[in-house]
C-alpha positions in Angstrom: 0.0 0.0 0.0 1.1 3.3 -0.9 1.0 6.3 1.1 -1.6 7.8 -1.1 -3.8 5.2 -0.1 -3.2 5.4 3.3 -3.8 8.4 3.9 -6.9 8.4 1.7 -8.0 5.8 4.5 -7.4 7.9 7.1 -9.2 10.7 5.8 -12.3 8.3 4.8 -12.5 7.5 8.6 -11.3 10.3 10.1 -7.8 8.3 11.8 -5.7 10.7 13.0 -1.5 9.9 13.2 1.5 9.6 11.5 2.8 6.5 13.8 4.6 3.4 12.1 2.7 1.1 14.6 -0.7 2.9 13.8 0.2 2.8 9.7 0.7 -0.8 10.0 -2.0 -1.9 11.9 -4.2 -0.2 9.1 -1.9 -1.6 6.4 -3.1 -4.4 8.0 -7.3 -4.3 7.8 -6.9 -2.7 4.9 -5.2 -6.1 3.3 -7.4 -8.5 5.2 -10.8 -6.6 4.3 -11.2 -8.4 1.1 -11.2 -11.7 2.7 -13.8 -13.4 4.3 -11.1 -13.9 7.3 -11.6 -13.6 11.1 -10.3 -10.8 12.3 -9.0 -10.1 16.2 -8.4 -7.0 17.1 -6.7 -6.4 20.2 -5.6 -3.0 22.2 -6.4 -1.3 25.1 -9.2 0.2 26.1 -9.8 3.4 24.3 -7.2 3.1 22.0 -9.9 3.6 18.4 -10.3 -0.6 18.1 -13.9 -0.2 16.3 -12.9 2.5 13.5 -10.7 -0.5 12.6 -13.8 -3.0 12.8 -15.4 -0.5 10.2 -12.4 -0.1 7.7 -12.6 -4.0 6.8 -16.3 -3.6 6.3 -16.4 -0.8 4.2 -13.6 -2.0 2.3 -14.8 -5.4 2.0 -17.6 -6.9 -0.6 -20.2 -6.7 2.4 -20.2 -3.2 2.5 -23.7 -2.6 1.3 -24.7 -5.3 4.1 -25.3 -4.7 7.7 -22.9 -3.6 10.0 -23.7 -3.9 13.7 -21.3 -3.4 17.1 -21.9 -5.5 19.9 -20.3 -4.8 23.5 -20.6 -8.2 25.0 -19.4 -7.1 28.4 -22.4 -5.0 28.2 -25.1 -7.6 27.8 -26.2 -9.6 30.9 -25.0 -13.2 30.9 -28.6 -14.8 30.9 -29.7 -12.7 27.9 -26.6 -12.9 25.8 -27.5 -16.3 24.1 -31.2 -14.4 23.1 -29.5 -11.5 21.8 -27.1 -13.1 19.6 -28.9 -16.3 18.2 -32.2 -15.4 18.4 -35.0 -17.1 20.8 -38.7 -19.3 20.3 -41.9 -18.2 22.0 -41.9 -19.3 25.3 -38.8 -20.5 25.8 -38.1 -18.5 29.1 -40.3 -16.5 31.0 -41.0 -13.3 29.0 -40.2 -14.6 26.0 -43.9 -13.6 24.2 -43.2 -14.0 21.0 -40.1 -15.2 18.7 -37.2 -13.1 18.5 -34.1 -12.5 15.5 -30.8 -12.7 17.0 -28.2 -10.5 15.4 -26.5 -13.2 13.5 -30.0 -14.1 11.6 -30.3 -10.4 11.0 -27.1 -9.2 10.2 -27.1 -11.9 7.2 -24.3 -11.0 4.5 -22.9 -8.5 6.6 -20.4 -8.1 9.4 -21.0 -8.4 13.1 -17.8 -6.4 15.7 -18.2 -8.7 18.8 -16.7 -5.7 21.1 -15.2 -7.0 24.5 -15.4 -10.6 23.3 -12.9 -12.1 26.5 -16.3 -10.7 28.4 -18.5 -13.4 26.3 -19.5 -16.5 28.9 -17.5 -19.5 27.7 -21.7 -21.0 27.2 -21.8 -18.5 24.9 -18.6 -18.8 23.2 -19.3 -22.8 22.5 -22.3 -21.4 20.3 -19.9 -18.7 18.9 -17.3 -21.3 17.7 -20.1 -23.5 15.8 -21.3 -20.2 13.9 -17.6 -19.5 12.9 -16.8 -23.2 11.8 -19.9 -24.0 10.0 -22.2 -20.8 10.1 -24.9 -22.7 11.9 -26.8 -21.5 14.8 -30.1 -22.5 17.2 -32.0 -20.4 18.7 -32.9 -20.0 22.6 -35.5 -22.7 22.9 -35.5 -24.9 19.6 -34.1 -27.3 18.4 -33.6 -26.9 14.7 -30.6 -25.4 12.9 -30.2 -22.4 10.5 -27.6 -21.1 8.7 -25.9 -17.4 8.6 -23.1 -15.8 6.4 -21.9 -13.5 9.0 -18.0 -12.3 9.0 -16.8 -11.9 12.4 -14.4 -8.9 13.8 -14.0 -9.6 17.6 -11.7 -6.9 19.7 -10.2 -7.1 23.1 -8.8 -5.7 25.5 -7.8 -8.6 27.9 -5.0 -11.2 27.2 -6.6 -13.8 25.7 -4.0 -16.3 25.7 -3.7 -16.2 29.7 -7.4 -16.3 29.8 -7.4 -19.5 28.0 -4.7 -20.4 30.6 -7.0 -19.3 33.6 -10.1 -21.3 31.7 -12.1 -18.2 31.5 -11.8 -18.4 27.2 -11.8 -21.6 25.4 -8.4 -22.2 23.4 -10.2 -23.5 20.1 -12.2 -20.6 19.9 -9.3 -18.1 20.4 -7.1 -20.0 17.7 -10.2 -19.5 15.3 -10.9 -15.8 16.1 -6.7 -15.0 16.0 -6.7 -16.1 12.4 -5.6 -12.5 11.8 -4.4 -10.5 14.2 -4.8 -6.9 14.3 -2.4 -4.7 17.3 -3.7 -1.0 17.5 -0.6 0.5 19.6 -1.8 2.6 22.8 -1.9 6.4 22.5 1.3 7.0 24.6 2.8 4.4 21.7 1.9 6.8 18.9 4.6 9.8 20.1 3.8 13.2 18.1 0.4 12.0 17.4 -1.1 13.2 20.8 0.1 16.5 19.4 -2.0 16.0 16.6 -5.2 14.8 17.8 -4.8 17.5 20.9 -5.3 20.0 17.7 -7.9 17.9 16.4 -10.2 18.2 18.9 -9.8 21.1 20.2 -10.9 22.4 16.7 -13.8 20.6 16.7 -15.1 21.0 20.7 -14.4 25.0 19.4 -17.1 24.8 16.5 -19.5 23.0 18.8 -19.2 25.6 22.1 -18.1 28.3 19.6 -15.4 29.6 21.2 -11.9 30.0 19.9 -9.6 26.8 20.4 -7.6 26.4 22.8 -3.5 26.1 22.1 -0.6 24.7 24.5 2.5 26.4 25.1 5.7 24.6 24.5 6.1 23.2 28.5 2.5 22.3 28.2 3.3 20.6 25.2 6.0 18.5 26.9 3.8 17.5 29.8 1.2 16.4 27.1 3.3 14.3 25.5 4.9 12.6 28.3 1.8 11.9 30.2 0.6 8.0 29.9 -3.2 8.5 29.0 -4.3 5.2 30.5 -7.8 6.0 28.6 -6.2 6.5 25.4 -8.0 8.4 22.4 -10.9 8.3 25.0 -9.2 10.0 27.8 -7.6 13.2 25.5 -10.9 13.5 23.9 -12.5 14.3 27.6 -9.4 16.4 28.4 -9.8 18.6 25.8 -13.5 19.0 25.7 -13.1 20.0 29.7 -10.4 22.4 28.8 -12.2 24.0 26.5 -15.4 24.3 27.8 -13.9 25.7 31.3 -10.5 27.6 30.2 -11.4 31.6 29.6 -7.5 31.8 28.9 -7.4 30.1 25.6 -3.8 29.4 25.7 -3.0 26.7 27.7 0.0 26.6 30.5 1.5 23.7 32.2 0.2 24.8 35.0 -3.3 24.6 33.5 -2.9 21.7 31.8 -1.4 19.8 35.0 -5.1 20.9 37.2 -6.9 18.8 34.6 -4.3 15.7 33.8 -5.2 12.9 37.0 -2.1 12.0 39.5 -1.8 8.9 40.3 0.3 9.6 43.0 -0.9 9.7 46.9 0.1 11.9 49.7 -0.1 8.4 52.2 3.2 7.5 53.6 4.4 4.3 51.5 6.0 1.3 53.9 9.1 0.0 52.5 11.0 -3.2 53.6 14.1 -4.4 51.9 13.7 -1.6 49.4 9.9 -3.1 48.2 6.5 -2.2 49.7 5.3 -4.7 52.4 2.4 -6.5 50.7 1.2 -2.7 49.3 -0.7 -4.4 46.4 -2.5 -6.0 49.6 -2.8 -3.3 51.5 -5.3 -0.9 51.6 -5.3 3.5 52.2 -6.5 2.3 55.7 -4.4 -0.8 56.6 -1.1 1.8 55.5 -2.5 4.3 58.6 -3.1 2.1 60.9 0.9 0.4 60.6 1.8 4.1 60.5 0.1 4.2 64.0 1.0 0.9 65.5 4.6 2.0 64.7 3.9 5.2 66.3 2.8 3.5 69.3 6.0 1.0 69.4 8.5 3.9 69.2 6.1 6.0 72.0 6.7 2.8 74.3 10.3 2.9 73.4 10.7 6.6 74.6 9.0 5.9 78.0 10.9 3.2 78.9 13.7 5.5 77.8 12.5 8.3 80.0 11.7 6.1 82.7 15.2 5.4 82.6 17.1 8.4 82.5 15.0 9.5 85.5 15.9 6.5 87.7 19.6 6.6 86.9 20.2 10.3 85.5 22.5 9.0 82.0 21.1 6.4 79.4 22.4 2.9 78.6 24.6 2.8 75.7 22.7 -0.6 74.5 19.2 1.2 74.4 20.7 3.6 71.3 21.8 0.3 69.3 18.3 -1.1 70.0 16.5 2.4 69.2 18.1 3.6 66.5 15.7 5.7 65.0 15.2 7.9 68.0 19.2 8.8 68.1 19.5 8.6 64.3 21.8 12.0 64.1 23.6 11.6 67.4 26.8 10.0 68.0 27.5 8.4 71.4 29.4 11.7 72.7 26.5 14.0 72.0 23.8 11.5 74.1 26.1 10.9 76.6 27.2 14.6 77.0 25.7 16.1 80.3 25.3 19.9 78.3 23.2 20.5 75.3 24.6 23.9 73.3 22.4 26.6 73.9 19.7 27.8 71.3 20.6 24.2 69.2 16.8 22.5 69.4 17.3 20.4 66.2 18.0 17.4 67.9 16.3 16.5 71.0 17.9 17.4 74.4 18.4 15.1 77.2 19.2 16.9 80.4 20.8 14.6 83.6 18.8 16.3 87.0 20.8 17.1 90.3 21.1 14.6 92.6 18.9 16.6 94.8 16.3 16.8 91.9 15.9 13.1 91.6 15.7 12.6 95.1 12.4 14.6 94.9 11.5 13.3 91.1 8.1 12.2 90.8 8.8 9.0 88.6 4.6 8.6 88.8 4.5 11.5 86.7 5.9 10.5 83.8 4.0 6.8 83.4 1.2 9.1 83.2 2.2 11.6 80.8 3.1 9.0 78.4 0.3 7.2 79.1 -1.5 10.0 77.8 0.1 9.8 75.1 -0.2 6.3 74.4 -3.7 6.7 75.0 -4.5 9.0 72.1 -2.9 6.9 69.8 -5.0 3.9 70.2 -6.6 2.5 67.1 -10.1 1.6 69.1 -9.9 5.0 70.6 -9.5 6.9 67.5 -12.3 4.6 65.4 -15.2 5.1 68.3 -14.4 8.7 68.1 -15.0 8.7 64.1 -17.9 6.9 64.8 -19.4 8.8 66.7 -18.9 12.0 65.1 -19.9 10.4 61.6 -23.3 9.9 63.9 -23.7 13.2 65.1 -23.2 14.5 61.8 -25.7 12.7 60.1 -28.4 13.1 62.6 -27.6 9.4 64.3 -28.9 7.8 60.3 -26.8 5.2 60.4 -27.1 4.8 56.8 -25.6 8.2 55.9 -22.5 8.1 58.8 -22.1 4.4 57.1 -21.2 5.7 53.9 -19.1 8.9 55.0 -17.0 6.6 57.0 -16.4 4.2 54.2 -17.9 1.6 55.3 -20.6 -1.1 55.0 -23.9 -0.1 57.3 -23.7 -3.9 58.6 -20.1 -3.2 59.6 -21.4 -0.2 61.3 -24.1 -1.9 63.3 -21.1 -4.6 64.7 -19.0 -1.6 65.5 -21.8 0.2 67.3 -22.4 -2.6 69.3 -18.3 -3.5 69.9 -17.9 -0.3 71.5 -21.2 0.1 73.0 -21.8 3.3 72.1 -25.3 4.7 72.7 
């Protein structure tokens, strides 16, 4: 194919992109249309997968016959079978009169099974048959017609560990994978994100009739570096919110950073060995409350230490090996030094009393400062308190605190009870 012809394609169905990936996968359809040949398109999810679905029909000799998209992770399990094959009178409740399924009425044309790792493997048993022999029953009877159907199916799961996991069946993926079809993510397709950005943005200004928006060159850089886990999808969004909220119609980095999502969290991350402990285990809440039982370890640590240096006025070398973490910046000469420099609170200060200090010293004091302490750090403590505020809040409607809290209302009735709270 010549680059006349490929580009005529493009601007037939409105494809946007220069990229060598992109260029081949529609090199590709474009070769395959002709045929009567399965197609399998695969690519993640917003990456353009049913324009490509539509440039082997329309270039194919079924082009003047029906074309119909089907999401199949759309379609309830139970009804699936109805949908695609058709159904009798009376074969399942509500079923008052006989039904066409799309592969009786999408005869001589081409059906785009969207989402097809989503199809039931019942369901993909019947499938197979219809590609092998192009025979079909209906929901509810028992005799067999025929269809000439061509079949483009697109995903965006990995088949081939499905059919390891036994969630697809492996003769039905070998048939549908006659052709494959790989349309490259949009963070793939380099300087085209430029070019749809442009695209877009022309067209969301003719529809709010505004001027369209343009980036500036760090903008620009952002744009092209950022992922877009959504693909085409995703840009298309950002630009239609850009330009329906921007008054500034050229766009900054700083703009353009408010409206791009961050995946990053402000939660402190637990490392151990230089790899989270079980983070893709652990949830937002499960991180806080380590952060607080760690809290309360090194809170312990510090009134023993306390307790210590009031009984015997100087602290045993062995308790800084042991507590590293609360003498991280000190070397032994500094803790053990009876003067702290004056003015120099950076580190903390540990002061030895007089003899005739201790003597007096109420050691009572400081079990029950640090219990204090201790106290407010309790886990318990801290959820009855959230508790009850959530209920207070909401008028005591269990319901509402339930959701503002995060959690389940049954969970809410054990806690309620747990902690006894009126």
């Amino acid at each position: 194919m010549n680059n006349n012809e490929l580009l005529s394609i493009k601007q037939r169905f409105g494809i946007i992109g220069t990229s060598q990936k992109l260029n081949h996968a529609i090199q590709v359809a474009a070769q395959v249309a002709p045929t009567d040949m399965t197609v399998l398109i695969t690519g993640e999810s917003g990456s353009g997968k049913e324009s490509f679905s539509k440039i082997i029909h329309q270039l194919s000799p079924r082009k003047h016959g029906k074309f119909i998209a089907i999401n199949c992770g759309a379609i309830p399990e139970g009804t699936i079978d109805s949908e695609l094959f058709g159904h009798e009178k009376g074969s399942f409740t509500g079923a008052y009169e006989a039904r066409k399924g799309y592969f009786e009425g999408t005869n001589g044309g081409t059906i785009f099974l969207d989402e097809i790792g989503e199809m039931p493997v019942q369901t993909q048993a019947r499938l197979l048959r219809v590609l092998e022999n192009g025979e079909f029953i209906k929901v509810g009877s028992s005799k067999v017609l025929k269809t000439d159907v061509r079949v483009v199916a697109a995903t965006n799961v990995n088949l081939s560990e499905a059919v390891e996991r036994g969630k697809f069946r492996e003769d039905l993926y070998y048939r549908l994978s006659t052709v494959p079809i790989f349309v490259p993510p949009l963070r793939e397709r380099g300087q085209d994100i430029d070019l749809l950005f442009r695209k877009f943005s022309s067209d969301f200004a003719e529809k709010y009739r505004v001027e369209s928006i343009k980036l500036d060159d760090p903008a620009k850089e952002i744009l092209l570096r950022y992922r877009f886990p959504g693909n085409i999808r995703q840009l298309k969004n950002l630009v239609e919110q850009i330009s329906a909220l921007e008054m500034d119609r050229i766009i900054s980095a700083d703009t353009l950073t408010k409206y791009l999502p961050q995946n990053n969290t402000s939660l402190p991350a637990l490392y151990k060995g230089g790899q989270s402990e079980n983070s893709e285990n652990l949830s937002e809440r499960d991180l806080l409350y380590k952060v607080l039982f760690d809290m309360k370890k090194d809170m312990n640590d510090l009134k023993k230490l306390v307790h210590d240096m009031a009984e015997t006025g100087s602290i045993d070398k062995s308790a800084i090996s042991d507590n590293p973490n609360l003498f991280r910046n000190l070397d032994d000469e500094q803790l053990l030094s009876k003067e702290t420099p004056a003015g120099d609170f950076s580190e903390p200060i540990y002061i030895q009393p007089a003899a005739t200090e201790a003597d007096d010293y109420n050691y009572d004091n400081v079990h029950d400062i640090v219990h204090e302490e201790d106290e407010s750090l309790s886990i318990e403590e801290k959820e009855k308190e959230l508790i009850i505020k959530a209920l207070r809040k909401n008028n005591n409607k269990r319901k509402y605190a339930a959701q503002d809290l995060g959690i389940s209302e049954r969970t809410l009735y054990r806690k309620i009870k747990q902690y006894e709270i009126d």
